[in-house]
Structure formats: structure tokens, C-alpha cells
C-alpha positions in Angstrom: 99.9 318.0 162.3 103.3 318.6 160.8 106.5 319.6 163.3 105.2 323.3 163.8 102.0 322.5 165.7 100.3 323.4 162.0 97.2 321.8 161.0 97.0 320.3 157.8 93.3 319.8 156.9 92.4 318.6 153.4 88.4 319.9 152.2 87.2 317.9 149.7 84.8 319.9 147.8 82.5 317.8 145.8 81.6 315.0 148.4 81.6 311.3 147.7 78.4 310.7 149.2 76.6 307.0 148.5 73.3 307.1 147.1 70.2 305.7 148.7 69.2 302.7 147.7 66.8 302.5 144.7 63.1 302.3 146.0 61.3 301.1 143.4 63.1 297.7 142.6 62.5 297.0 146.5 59.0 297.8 146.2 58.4 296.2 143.3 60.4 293.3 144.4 57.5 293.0 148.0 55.1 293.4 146.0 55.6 290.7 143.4 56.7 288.4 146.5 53.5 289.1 148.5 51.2 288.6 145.6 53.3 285.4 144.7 52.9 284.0 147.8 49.2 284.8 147.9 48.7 283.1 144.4 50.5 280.1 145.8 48.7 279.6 149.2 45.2 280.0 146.8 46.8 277.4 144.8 47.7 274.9 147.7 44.0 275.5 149.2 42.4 275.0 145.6 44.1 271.5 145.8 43.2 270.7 149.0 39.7 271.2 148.0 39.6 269.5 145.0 41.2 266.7 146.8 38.8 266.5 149.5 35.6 267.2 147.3 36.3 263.9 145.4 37.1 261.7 148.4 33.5 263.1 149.5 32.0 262.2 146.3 33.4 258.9 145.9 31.7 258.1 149.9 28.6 259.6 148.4 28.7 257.3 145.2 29.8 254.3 147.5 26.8 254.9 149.7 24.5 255.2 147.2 25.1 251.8 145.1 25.0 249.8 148.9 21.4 251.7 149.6 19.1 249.2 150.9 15.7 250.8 149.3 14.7 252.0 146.0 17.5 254.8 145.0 14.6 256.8 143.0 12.9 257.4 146.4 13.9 258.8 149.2 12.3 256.9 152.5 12.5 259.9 155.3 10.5 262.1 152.7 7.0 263.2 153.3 5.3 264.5 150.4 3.7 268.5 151.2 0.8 267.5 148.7 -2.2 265.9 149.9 -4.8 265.4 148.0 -8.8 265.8 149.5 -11.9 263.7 148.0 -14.8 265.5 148.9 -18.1 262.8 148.9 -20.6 265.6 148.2 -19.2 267.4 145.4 -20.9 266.1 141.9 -17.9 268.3 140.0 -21.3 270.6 138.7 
């Protein structure tokens, strides 16, 4: 307002809005870090595996050379064949 109670009001009339942020940077940008993150957990677990699967083997190896019976023969197993001699039968 100037000295005669008058109103001075400027009007801009192009506006200087901001523009919205760029969406597909930021959606690339989730993307790539999801997918990253899921490649590196995959990769972790992988190891973790691979790790674990050769400490079991090693055991397995290890048990097997201080076996007590003959390796080539397994002492719990019961064989499904059985074999029948029948006294009458000539083979005629």
C-alpha cells in the first residue's frame, strides 16, 4: 500500500512454477536397488550353502574311511531278492 490507501498488486503472468520431480529415474533407480539387493541376498545364501555342503561332505568322507565293516557293503541292508530251490522240480 502506498500513502493513499492504494493497492499496488503486481500479476505475474507466466508463472514460475517448479516441475515435479522426474518419475522415471526414481523408478528406475527402486527397481535396480530392489533387484540388487535380491541378487546379493541369492548370492550370500549361495555361499552359505556351498559352505555348509562341503563341511557335510568332508563329515561324510571322514566317517566313511573310520567305518568299522567292509565300505562296499552296507550292514543294516536286507537284500528284497530271495531266491527259492524247489526239491521236486527236474527243470523238464
Amino acid at each position: 500500500m502506498n500513502g493513499n490507501n492504494e493497492a499496488i498488486v503486481h500479476v505475474v503472468e507466466t508463472p514460475d512454477c517448479p516441475t515435479g520431480p522426474d518419475i522415471i529415474p526414481i523408478v528406475a533407480g527402486v527397481v535396480a536397488g530392489i533387484v540388487l539387493i535380491g541378487l546379493a541376498l541369492l548370492l550370500i545364501w549361495k555361499l552359505l550353502m556351498i559352505i555348509h555342503d562341503r563341511r557335510e561332505f568332508a563329515k561324510f568322507e571322514k566317517e566313511k574311511m573310520n567305518a568299522k565293516w567292509d565300505t562296499g557293503e552296507n550292514p543294516i541292508y536286507k537284500s528284497a531278492v530271495t531266491t527259492v530251490v524247489n526239491p521236486k522240480y527236474e527243470g523238464k
